[in-house]
ChimeraX commands (.cxc) that place a marker at each C-alpha (Angstrom):
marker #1 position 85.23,127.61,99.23 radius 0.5
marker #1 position 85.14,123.92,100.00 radius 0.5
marker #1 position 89.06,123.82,99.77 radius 0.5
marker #1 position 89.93,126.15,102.27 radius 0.5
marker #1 position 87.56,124.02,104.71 radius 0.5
marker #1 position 89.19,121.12,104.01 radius 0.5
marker #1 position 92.26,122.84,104.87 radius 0.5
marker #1 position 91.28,124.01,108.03 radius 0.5
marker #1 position 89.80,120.77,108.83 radius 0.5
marker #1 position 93.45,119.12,108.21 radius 0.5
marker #1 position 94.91,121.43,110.12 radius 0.5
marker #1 position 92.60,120.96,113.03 radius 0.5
marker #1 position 93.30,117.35,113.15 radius 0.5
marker #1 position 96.89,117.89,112.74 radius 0.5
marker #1 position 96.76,120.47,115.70 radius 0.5
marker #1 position 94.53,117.96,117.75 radius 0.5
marker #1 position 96.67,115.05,117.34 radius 0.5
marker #1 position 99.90,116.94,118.20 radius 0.5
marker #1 position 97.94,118.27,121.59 radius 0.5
marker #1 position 97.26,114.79,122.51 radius 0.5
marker #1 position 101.10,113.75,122.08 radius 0.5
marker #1 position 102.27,116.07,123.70 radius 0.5
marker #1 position 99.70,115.69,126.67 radius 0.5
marker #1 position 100.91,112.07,126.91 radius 0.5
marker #1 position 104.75,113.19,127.16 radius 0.5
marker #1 position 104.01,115.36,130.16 radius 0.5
marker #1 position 101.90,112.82,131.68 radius 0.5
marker #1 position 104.59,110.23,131.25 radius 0.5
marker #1 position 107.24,112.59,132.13 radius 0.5
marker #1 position 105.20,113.73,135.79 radius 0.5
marker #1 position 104.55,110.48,136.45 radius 0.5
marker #1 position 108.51,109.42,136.62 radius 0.5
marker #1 position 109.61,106.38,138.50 radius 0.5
marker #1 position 106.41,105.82,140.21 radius 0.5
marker #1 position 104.49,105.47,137.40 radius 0.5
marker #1 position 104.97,101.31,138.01 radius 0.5
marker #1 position 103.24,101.78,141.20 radius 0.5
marker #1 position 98.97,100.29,140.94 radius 0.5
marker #1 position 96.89,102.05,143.94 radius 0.5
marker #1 position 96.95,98.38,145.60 radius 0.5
marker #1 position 101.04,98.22,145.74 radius 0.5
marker #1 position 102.24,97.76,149.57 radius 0.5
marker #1 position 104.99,99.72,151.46 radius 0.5
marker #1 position 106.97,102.63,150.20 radius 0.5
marker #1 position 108.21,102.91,146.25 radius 0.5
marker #1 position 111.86,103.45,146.12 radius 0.5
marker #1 position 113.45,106.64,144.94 radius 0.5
marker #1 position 114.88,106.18,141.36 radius 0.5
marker #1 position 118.38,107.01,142.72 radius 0.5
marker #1 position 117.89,104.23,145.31 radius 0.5
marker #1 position 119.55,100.59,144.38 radius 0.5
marker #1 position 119.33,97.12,146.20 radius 0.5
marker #1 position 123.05,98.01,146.89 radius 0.5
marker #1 position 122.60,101.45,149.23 radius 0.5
marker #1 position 119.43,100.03,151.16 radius 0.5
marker #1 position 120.65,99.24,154.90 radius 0.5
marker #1 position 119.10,96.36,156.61 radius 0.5
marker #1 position 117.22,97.68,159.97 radius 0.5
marker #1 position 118.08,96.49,163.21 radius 0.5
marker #1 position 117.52,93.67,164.75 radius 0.5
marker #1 position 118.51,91.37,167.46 radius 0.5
marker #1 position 120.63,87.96,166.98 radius 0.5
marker #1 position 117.83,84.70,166.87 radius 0.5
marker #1 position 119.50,83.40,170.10 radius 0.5
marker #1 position 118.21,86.70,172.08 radius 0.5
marker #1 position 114.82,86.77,170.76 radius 0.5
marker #1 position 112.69,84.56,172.65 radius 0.5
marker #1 position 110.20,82.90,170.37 radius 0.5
marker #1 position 106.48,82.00,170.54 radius 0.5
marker #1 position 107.36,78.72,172.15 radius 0.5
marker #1 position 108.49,78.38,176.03 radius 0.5
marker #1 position 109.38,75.66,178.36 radius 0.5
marker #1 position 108.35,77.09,182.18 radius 0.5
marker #1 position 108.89,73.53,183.61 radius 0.5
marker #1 position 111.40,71.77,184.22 radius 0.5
marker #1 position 113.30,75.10,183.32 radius 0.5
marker #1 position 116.70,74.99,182.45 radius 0.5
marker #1 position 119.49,73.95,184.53 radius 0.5
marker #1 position 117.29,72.34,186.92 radius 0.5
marker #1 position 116.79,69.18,189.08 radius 0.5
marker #1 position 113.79,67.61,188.93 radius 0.5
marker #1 position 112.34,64.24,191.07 radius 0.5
marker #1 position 111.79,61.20,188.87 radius 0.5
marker #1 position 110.87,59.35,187.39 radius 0.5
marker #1 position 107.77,60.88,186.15 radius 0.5
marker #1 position 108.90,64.72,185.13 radius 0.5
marker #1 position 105.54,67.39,184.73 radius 0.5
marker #1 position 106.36,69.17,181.52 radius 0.5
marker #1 position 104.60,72.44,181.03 radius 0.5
marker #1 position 104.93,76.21,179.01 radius 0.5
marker #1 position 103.24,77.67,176.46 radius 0.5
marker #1 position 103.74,77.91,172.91 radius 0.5
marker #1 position 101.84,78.35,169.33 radius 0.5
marker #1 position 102.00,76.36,166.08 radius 0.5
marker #1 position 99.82,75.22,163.27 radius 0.5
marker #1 position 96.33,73.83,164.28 radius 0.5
marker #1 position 98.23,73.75,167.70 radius 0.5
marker #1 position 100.28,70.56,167.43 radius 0.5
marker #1 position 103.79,70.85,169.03 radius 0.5
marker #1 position 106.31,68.08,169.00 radius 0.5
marker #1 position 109.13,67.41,171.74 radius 0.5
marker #1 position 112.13,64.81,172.37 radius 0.5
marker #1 position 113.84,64.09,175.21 radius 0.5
marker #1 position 117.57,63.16,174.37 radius 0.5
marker #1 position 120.50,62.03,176.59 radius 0.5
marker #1 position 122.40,65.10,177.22 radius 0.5
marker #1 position 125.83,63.28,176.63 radius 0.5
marker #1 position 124.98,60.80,173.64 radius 0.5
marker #1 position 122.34,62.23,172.18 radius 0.5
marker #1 position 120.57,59.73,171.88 radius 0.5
marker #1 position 116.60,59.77,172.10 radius 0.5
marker #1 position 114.67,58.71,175.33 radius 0.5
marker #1 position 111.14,60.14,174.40 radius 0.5
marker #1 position 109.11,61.89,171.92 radius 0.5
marker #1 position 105.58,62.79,171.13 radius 0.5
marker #1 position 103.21,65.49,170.53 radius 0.5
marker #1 position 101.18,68.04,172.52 radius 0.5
marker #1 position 98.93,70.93,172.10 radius 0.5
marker #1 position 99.42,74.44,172.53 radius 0.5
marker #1 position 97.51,77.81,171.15 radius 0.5
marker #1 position 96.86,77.80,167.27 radius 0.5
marker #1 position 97.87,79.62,164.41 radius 0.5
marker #1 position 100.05,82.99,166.43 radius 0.5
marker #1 position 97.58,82.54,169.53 radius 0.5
marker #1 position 99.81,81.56,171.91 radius 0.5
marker #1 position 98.17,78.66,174.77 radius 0.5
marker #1 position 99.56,76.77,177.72 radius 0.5
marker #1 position 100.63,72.99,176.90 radius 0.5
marker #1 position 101.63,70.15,179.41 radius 0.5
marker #1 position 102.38,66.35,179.37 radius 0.5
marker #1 position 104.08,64.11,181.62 radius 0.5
marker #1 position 106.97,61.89,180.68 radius 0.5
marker #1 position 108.94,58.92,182.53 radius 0.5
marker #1 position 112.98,59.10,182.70 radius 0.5
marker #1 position 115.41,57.65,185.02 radius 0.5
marker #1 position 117.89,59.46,186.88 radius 0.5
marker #1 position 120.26,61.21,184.38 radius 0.5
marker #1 position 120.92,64.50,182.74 radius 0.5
marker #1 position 118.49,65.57,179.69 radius 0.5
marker #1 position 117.43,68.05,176.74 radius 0.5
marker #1 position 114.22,68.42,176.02 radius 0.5
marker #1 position 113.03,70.44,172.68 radius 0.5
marker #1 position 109.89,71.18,172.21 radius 0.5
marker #1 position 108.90,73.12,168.18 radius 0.5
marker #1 position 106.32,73.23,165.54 radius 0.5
marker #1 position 106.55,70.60,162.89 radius 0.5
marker #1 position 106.94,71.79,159.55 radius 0.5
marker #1 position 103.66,70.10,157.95 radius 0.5
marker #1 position 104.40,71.38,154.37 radius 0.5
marker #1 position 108.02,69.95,154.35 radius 0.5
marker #1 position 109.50,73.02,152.81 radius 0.5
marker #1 position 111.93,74.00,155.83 radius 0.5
marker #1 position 116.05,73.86,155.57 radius 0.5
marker #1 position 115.22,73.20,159.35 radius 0.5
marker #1 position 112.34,71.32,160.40 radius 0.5
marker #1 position 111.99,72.51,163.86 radius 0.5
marker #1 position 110.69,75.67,163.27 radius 0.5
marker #1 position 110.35,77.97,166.84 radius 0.5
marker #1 position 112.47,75.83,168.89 radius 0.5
marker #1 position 112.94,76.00,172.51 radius 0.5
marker #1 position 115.28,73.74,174.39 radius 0.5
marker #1 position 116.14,73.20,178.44 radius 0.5
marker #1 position 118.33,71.12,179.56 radius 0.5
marker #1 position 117.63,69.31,182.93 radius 0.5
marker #1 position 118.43,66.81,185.70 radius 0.5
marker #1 position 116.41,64.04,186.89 radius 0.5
marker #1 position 117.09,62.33,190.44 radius 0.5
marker link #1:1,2 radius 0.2
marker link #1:2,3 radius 0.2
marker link #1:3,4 radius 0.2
marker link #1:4,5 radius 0.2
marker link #1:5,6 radius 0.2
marker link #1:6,7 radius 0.2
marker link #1:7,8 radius 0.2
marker link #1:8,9 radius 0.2
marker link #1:9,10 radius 0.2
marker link #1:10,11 radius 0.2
marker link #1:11,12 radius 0.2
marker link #1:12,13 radius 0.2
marker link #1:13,14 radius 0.2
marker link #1:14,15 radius 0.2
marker link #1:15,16 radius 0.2
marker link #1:16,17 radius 0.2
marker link #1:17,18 radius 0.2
marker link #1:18,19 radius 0.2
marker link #1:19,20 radius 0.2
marker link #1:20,21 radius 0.2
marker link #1:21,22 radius 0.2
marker link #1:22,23 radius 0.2
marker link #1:23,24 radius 0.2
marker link #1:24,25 radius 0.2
marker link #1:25,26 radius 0.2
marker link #1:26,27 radius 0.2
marker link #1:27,28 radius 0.2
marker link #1:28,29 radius 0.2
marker link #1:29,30 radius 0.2
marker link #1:30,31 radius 0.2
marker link #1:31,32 radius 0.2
marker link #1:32,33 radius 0.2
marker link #1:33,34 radius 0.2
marker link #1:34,35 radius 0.2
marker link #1:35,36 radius 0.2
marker link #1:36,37 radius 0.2
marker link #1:37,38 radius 0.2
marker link #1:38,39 radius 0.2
marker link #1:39,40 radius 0.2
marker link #1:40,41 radius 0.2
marker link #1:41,42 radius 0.2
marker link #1:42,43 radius 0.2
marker link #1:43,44 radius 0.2
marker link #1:44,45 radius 0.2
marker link #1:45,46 radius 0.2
marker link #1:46,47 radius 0.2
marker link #1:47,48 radius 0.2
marker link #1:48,49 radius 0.2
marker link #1:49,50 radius 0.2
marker link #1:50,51 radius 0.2
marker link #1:51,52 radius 0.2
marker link #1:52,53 radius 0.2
marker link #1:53,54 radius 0.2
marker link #1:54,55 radius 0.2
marker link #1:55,56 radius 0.2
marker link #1:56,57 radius 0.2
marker link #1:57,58 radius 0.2
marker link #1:58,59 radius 0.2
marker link #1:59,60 radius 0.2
marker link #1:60,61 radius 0.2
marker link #1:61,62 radius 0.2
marker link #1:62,63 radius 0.2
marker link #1:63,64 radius 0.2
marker link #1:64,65 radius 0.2
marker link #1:65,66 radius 0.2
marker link #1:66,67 radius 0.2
marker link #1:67,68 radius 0.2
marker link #1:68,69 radius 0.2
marker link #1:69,70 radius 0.2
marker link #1:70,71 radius 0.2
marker link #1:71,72 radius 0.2
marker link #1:72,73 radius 0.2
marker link #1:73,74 radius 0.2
marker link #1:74,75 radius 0.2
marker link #1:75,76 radius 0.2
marker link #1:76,77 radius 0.2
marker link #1:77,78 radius 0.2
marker link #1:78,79 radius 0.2
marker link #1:79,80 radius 0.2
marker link #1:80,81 radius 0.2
marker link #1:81,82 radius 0.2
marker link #1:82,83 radius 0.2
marker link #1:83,84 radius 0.2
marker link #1:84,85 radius 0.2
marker link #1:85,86 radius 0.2
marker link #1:86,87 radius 0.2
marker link #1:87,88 radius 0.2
marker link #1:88,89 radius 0.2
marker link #1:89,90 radius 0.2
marker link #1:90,91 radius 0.2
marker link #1:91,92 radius 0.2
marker link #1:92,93 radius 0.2
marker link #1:93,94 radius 0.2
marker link #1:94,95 radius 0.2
marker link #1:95,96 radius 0.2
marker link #1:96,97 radius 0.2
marker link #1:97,98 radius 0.2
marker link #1:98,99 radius 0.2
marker link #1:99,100 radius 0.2
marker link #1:100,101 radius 0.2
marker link #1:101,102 radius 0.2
marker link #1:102,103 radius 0.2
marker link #1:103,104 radius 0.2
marker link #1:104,105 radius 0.2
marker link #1:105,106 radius 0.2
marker link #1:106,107 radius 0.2
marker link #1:107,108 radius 0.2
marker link #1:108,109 radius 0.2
marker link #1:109,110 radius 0.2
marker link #1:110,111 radius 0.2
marker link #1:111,112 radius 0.2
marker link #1:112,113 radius 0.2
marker link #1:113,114 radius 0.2
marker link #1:114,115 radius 0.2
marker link #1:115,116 radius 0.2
marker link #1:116,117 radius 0.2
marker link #1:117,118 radius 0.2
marker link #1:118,119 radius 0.2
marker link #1:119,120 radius 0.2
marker link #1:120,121 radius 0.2
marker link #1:121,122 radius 0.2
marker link #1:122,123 radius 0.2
marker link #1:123,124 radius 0.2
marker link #1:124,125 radius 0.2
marker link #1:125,126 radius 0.2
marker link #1:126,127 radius 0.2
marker link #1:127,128 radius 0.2
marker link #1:128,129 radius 0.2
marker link #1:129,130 radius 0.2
marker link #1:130,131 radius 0.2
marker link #1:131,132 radius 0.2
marker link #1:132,133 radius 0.2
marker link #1:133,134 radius 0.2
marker link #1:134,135 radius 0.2
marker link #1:135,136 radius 0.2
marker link #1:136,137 radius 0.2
marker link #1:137,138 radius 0.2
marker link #1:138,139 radius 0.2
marker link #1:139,140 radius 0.2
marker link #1:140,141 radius 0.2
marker link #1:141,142 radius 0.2
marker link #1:142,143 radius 0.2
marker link #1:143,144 radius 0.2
marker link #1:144,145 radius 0.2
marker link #1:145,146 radius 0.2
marker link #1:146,147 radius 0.2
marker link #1:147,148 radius 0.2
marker link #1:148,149 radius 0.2
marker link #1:149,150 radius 0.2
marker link #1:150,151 radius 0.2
marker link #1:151,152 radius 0.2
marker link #1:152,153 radius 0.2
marker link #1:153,154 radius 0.2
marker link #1:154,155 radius 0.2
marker link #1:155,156 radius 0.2
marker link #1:156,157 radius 0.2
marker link #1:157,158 radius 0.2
marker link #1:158,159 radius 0.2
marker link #1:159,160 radius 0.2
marker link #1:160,161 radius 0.2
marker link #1:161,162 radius 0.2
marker link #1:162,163 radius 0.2
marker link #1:163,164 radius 0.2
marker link #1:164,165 radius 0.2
marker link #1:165,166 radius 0.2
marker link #1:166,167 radius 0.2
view
């Protein structure tokens, strides 16, 4: 009597263990391509037929059509302004607020003033103004936020240039 027990015992295990398997190979098998996916992933998970090759970049419009975060409203561009002490002013946003501008010759290139000024913070965009003191000539003024980690290809991240004359 105790071997058929032990019998039935083995086969219950045996039974048991196969259930479990097999339980695991449909949950694996449901689960499919998503099964990478944790419950704090972001954005959508890709099909499994989907490759890096068939996705299609969306829309968008060329850099020199988008206006930035940054804006010169005065002198704007193309215009004549009365020297020699030219009102800057606009509005902009950068890092803890600190923007930096030049002045250069429009024809050499050369640089006839630069400094810093203060705008909104961090995305907030704020006004900013400063004066500076050219003779009569033909300028560009850029005004962008530094890059203060000095990881930028370009350093003059969010640019915004006018060009302008001063009588």
């Amino acid at each position: 009597m105790n071997r058929p027990m032990a019998r039935a015992s083995q086969a219950g295990t045996g039974g048991l263990a196969l259930a479990v398997l097999l339980g695991l190979v449909l949950l694996a098998g449901c689960a499919g391509p998503r099964a990478a996916a944790s419950p704090s992933s972001t954005g959508p998970i890709a099909p499994a037929s989907a490759s890096p090759t068939e996705t299609t970049p969306p829309d968008s419009p060329s850099p020199s059509t988008t206006p930035g975060p940054n804006v010169i409203a005065h002198p704007a561009d193309g215009e004549t302004v009365h020297g020699p002490t030219v009102q800057v002013s606009g509005v902009g946003t950068a890092f803890e607020a600190n923007l930096v501008w030049e002045v250069t010759d429009a024809a050499t290139h050369e640089s006839m003033a630069k400094g810093f000024t203060t705008a909104g913070a961090n995305g907030v965009v704020g006004p900013f103004s400063f004066t500076v003191t050219l003779d009569p000539d033909d300028y560009v003024l850029e005004i962008w936020e530094p890059d203060v980690a000095g990881l930028a290809v370009d350093p003059h991240h969010n640019s915004t240039s006018v060009t302008f004359t001063v009588d």
